[in-house]
N, C-alpha and C positions, 0 to 999 in steps of 0.2 A: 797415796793415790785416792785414797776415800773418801771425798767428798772435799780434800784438803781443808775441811774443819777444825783444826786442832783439835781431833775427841781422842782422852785419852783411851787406849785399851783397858779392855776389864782387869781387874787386879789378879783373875786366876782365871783358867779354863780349865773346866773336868770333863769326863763323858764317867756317867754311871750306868750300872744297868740293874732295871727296873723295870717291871712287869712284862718278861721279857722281851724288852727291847732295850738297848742305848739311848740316853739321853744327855745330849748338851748342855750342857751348866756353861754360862756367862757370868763371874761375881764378882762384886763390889764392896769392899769394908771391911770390918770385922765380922769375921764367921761366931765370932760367940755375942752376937747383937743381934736383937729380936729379927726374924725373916722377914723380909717381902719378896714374894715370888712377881716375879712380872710376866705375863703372858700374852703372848703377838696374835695377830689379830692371821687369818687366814690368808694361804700363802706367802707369808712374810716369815719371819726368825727374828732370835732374842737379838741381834745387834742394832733392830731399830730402837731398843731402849740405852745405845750408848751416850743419848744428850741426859736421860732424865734420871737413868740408874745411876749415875756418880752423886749426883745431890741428892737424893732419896738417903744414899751411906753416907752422905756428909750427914746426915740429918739423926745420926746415928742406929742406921738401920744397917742388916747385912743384907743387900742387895744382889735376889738372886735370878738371872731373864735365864726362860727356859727355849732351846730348840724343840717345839712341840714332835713327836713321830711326826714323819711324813715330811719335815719342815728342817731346813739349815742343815745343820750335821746331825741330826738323830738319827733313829732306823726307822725303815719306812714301813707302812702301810700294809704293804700286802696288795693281792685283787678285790678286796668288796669294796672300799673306799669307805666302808661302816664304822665308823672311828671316835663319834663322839663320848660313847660311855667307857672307850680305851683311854681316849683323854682325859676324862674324869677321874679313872683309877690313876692314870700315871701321874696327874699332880695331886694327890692325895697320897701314893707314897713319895712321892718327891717330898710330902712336908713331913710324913714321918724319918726320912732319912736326913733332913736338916735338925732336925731334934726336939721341936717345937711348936707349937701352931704358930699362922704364918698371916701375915697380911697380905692379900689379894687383889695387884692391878692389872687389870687387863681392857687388851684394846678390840674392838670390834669383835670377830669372834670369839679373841682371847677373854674379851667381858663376857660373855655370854656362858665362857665354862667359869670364870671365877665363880658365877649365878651358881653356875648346876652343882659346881664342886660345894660355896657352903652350904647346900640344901641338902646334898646327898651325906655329909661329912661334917657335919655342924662343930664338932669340937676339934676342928681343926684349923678353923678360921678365924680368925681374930675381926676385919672389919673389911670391905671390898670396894676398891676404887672401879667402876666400870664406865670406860670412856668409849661411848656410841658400840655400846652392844646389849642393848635390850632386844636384841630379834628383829626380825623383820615385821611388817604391817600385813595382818591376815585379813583387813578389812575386805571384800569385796568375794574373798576365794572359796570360802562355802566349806562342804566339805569336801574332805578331796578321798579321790578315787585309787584308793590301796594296790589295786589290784593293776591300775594304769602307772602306778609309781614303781610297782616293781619290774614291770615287763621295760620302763625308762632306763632302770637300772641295769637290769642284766643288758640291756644295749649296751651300755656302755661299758659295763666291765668286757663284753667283746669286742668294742672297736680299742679300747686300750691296749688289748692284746697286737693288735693288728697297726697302729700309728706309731710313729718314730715322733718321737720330743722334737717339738721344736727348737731350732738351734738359731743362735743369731754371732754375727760375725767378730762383732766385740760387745765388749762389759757396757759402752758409752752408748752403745745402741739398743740394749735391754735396760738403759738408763732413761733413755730419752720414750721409750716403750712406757714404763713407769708414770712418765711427768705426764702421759697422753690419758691414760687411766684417773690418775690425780694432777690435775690441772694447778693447784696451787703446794705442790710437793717443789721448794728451791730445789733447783743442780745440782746442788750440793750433795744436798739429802737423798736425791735420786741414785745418786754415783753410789752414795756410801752402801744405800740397800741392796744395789745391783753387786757392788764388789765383793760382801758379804754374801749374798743370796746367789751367788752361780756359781758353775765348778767348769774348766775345759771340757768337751766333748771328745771321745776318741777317734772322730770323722773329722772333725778342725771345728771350730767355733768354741760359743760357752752353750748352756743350758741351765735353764733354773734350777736351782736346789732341793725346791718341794715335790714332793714325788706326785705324778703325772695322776695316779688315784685319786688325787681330793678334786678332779671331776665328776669324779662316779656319783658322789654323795650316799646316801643311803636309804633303804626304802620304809623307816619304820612310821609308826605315828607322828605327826609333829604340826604344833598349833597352837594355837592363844589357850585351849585348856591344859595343854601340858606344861607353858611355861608359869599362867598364875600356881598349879600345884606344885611346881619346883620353887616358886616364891616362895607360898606360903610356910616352907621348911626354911626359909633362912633365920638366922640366928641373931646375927653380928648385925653392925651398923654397914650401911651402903650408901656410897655416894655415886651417883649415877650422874658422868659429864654426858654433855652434847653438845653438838658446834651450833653456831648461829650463822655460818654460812648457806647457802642454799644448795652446794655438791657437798654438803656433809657426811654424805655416805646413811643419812639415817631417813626412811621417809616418814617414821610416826608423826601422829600429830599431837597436840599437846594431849588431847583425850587420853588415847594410847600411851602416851609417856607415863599419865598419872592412873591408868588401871594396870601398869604393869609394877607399880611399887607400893598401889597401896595396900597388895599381901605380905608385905615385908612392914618385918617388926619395927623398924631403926634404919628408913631411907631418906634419903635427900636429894633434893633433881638440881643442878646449876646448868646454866647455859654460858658455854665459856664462850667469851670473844676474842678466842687469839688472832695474832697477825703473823702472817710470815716475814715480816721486812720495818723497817721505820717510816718509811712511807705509809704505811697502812697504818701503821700505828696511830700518829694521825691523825690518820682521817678517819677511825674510831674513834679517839678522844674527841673529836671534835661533833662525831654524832651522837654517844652515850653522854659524854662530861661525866667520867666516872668519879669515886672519891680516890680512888689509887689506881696506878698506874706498876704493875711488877714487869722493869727491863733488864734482859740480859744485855751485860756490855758488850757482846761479843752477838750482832745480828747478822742475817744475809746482806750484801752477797760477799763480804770480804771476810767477816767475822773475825771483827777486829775491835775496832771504838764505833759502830754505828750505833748498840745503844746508848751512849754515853752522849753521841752528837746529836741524840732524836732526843734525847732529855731535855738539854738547852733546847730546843724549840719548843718542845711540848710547854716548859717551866715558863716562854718567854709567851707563848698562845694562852696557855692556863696556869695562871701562879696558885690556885685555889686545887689543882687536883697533886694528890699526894704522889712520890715519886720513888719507890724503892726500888733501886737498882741490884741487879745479885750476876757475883762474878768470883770467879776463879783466881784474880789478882787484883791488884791495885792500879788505875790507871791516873795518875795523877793533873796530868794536865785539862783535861775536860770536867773532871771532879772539883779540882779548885775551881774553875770559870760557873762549875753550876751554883756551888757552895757563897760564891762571892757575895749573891743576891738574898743570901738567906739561906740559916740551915731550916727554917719550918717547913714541915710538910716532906723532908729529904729523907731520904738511907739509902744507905752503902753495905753491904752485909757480902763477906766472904764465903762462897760454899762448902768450903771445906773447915770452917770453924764453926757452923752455926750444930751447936750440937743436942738441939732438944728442939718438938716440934712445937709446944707451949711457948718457951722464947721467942721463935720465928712467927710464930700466930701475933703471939702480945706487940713486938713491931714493926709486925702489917697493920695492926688497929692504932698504934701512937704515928704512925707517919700518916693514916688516914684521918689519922685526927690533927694532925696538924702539928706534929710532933716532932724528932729528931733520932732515928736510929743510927748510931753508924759504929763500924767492928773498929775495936781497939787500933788493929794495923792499919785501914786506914787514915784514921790520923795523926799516928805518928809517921806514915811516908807523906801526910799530905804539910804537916808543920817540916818536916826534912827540905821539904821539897822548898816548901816556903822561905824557909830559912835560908838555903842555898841561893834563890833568888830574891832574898829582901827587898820583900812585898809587903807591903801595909797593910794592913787590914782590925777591923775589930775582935774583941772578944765574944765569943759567943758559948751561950749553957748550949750540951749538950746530954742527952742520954741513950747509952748505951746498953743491950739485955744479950748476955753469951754465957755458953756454957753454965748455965743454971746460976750465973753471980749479976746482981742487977746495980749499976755506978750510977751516979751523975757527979759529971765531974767537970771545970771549967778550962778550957783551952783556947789555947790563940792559933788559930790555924793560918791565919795569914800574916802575921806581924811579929813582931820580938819582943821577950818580957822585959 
């Protein structure tokens, strides 16, 4: 029912307990492979990282999304809704009870504790992916008034006492609730987080999962001096996304972007252009003309072969921008038709064989350079495939980089020896 995506389930669920509370483990991979904690962004839970957490452990990581307190199946809250520096601690022993220091991606607020976590915890972070959670833009707000924050607060820790949760009558209409908030969130996506993120109501309906607290928020200090002095404690390298759409969820401006990382020892700013659909795709390619093009075979709204059939267009608009495709199988039929024209500039990489991040880096840069990547099984189902239906075709070099062993080797992908 969830989103009918083909995402697979995580490979385990735990619930541990840790600083006094439960917390929801989501995991991915091999538990004795370097950690990545993935952390959700507010009011959300770890199964919105069910598209990105399986390739994260294909890439040879143990991939771990947490249910933050307050959020999915954790324990909640409490009445202050005061939670950030609980948050803090609780993924700080989360990474001492995985055994390891840990790499750190998080989304939106989830970026925002990855920040606080390796400034407060330095030698337990390895490096911090933070996607649109630099904080908010303090431009304008002066300073603010303590004494007016907290009398907001205790408002509200009293009317929570006194409000009933609201309830909605099905999952598909705390779906379509979602899509009105995020305006470019596919159906799909929406359903999956709705069916993860509610539980039945004992009155009839559902109700959200995050606990009704993280209304409240909290009344301490909080502002552009507290967050450069939690920078300037970080350690590790940080890579800081942000979207290029205009509902990005982010209002800094570039100003802002660039004084909040240049306290940090090891940061990097990208502006990613993703698209939700092949459509869009596109009509990106056709405003950037990037040097690559990274598509899943599998895009809204069927998630099936639309990125395989937005290739062929893209390859036949721009034969000059590089085309790496990454998928979970083999699709044979749209992959010969792209292949026909030429392998330069192509790949095909399976995500559950690419098993080092250097190989996968090194042919993003040979397919952007006008290269040839593509995974072993590939094409051998693509010569099978060939062969079955003898089809002509030339030979062509190709090279392939997997599991730390690097080939080139010649093959006839369309023809017979």
């Amino acid at each position: 029912m969830a989103g009918d995506m083909n995402l697979a389930a995580p490979d385990r669920s735990t619930m541990v307990e840790l600083n006094r509370t439960t917390l929801r483990l989501w995991q991915w991979g091999d538990p004795n492979r370097p950690p990545v904690v993935l952390v959700h962004g507010g009011w959300d839970h770890g199964r919105m990282f069910d598209g990105i957490a399986p390739e994260i452990a294909a890439l040879g990581f143990h991939a771990v999304a947490v249910d933050l307190r307050g959020h999915g199946d954790s324990g909640r809250l409490g009445g202050s809704g005061a939670c950030w520096l609980a948050w803090n601690l609780d993924l700080a022993l989360l990474i001492g009870y995985l055994g390891r220091p840990a790499g750190l991606v998080g989304h939106s607020m989830g970026g925002g504790q990855a920040l606080s976590v390796a400034g407060a915890f330095p030698d337990l972070v390895t490096w911090v992916v933070c996607i649109d959670g630099l904080g908010p833009s303090f431009e304008g707000t002066g300073d603010a008034d303590h004494g007016e924050l907290v009398a907001q607060w205790l408002e509200g820790a009293e009317a929570l006492t006194t409000s009933p949760p609201r309830t909605y009558a099905t999952v598909e209409e705390m779906a379509a609730r979602r899509r009105r908030v995020n305006v470019r969130l596919p159906e799909q996506w929406a359903l999956h987080l709705a069916v993860h993120g509610s539980r039945p109501w004992p009155g009839g309906g559902f109700v959200w999962k995050s606990d009704p607290a993280m209304r409240i928020g909290g009344p301490g200090p909080f502002g552009e001096g507290v967050l450069r002095a939690q920078n300037r404690l970080i350690r590790c390298p940080v890579l800081a996304l942000t979207g290029s759409e205009p509902d990005q969820w982010s209002d800094l401006s570039a100003d802002e972007i660039a004084g909040r990382l240049v306290d940090m020892r090891s940061a990097r700013h990208e502006v990613v252009a993703g698209v939700p659909d092949a459509t869009n795709l596109l009509r990106l390619v056709n405003d950037k003309r990037p040097d690559l093009a990274i598509v899943d075979v599998r895009m809204p709204p069927t998630f099936t072969d639309e990125g395989l059939r937005a290739a062929l267009d893209l390859r036949a608009a721009h034969p000059a921008v590089g085309i790496l495709l990454f998928s979970q199988y083999v699709e044979t039929r749209y992959a010969a038709e792209l292949l026909a024209g030429g392998a330069a500039g192509i790949g095909y990489l399976l995500k559950d064989r690419v098993a080092d991040v250097a190989d996968f880096v090194e042919a993003l840069v040979r397919v952007a350079s006008g290269g040839t990547a593509l995974d072993p099984e590939v094409v051998t189902q693509l010569r099978a495939d060939a062969g079955a239906r003898q089809v002509d075709g030339a030979r062509i070099g190709l090279t392939h980089t997997l599991g730390g062993n690097t080939a080139t080797v010649l093959v006839s992908l369309f023809g017979r020896d």
